[in-house]
C-alpha positions as CSV (number, residue, x, y, z in Angstrom):
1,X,-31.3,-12.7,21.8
2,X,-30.2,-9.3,22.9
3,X,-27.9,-7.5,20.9
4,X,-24.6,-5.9,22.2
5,X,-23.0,-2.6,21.2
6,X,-20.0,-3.4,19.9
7,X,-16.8,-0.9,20.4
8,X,-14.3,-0.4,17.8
9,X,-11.8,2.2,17.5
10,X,-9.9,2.3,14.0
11,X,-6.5,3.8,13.9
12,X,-5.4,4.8,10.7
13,X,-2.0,3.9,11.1
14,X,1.0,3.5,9.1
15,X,1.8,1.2,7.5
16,X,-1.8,-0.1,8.0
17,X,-5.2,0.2,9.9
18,X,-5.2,-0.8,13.6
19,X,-8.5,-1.8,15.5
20,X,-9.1,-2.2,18.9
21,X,-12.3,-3.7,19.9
22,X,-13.7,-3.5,23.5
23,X,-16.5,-5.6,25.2
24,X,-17.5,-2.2,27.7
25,X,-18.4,-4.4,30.4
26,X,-15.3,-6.4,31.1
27,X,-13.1,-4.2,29.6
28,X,-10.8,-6.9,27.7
29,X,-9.9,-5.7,24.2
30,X,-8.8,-7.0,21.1
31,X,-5.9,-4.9,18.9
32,X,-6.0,-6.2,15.1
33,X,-2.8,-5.9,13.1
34,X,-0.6,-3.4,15.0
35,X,2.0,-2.7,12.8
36,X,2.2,1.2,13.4
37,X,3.0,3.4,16.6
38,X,2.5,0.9,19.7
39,X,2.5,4.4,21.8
40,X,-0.9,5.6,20.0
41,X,-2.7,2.0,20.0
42,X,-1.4,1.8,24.1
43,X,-2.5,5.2,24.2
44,X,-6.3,4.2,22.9
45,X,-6.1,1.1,24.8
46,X,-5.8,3.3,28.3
47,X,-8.3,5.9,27.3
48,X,-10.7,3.0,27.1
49,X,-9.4,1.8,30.3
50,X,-8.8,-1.7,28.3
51,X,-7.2,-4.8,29.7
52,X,-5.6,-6.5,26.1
53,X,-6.7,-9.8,26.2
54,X,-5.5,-10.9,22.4
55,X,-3.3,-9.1,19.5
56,X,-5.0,-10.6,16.5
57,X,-3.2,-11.0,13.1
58,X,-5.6,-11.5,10.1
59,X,-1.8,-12.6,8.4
60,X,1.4,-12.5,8.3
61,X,2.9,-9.9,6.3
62,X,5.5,-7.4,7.8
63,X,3.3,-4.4,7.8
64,X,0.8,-6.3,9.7
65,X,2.9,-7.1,12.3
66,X,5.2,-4.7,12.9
67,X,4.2,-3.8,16.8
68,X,3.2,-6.9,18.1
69,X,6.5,-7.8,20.1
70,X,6.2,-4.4,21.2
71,X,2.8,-4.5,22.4
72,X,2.5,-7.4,23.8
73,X,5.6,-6.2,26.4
74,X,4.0,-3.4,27.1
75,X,0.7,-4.2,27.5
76,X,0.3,-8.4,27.5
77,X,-2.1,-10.2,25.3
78,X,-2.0,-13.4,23.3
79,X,-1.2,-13.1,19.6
80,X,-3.1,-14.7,17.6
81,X,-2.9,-16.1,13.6
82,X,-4.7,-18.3,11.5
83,X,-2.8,-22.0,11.4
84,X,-1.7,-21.0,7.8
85,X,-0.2,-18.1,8.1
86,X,2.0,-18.5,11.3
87,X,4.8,-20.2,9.3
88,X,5.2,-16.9,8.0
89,X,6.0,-15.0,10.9
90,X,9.7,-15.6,11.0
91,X,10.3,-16.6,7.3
92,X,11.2,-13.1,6.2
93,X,10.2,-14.4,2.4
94,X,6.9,-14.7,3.3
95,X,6.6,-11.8,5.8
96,X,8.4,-9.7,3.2
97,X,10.3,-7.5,6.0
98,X,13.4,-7.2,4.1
99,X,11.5,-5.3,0.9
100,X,10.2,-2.8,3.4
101,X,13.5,-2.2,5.2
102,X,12.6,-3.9,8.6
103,X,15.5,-6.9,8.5
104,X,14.3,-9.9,10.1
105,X,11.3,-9.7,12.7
106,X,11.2,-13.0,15.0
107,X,7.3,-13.2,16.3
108,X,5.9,-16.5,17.7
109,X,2.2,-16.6,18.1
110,X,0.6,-18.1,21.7
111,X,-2.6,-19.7,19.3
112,X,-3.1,-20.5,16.2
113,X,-6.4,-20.3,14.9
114,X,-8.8,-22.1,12.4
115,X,-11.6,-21.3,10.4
116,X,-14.7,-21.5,12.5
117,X,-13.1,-20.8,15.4
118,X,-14.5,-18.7,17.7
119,X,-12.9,-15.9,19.8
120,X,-14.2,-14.7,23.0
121,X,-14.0,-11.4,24.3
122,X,-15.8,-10.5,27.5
123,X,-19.5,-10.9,26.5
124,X,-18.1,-10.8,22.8
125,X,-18.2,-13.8,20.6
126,X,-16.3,-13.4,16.5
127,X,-16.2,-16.6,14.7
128,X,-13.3,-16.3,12.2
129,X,-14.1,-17.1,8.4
130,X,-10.7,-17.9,6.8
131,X,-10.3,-15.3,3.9
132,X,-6.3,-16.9,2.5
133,X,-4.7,-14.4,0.0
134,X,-3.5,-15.9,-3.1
135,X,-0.6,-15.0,-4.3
């Protein structure tokens, strides 16, 4: 099997990290948990010359999400979260928006995903492992 350079760009963003993942030959990209400056990630995104395929959430949690409604109107993309964590997305006890001074966000995801799942992205395969937080 022939190994594939993989592209990721990390954006140290605030209130998180933002990644955007590439497959170079088709050019469809993956953005992970943008919560921060949907002008930079877009930015990255078009230097890349990226078509954004998914907006992947690894949970729910205000800071985590933050950008995707943005982002996705700007640029497309499916938002995805694991099954278990998209209840969260509008229950502002869960997302915790309120305690960061966001009011209530209202985010509905296209797919929800499961453990073992696996995402495709160009020539790009990730299976997802299910980390849950407990708390």
């Amino acid at each position: 099997m022939k190994l594939k350079e993989l592209k990721i760009e990390t954006w140290i963003g605030d209130p998180t990290n933002c990644y955007i993942i590439l497959d170079e030959t088709s050019k469809e990209t993956m953005v992970i948990d943008p919560a921060g400056d949907v002008d930079k990630i877009k930015e990255l995104i078009d230097i890349m010359e990226g078509k954004l395929k998914y907006i992947y959430l690894t949970h729910c949690h205000s800071d985590h999400i933050l950008g995707v409604t943005e982002l996705k109107s700007r640029c497309g993309g499916k938002i995805l979260i694991h099954r278990q964590d998209s209840d969260g997305l509008n229950n502002p006890d869960i997302n915790l928006s309120p305690y960061i001074g966001l009011g209530h966000i209202e985010l509905e995801a296209d797919s929800r995903i499961d453990d073992e799942d696996t995402i495709h992205l160009g020539d790009l395969q990730f299976k997802v492992l299910h980390t849950p937080r407990s708390y």
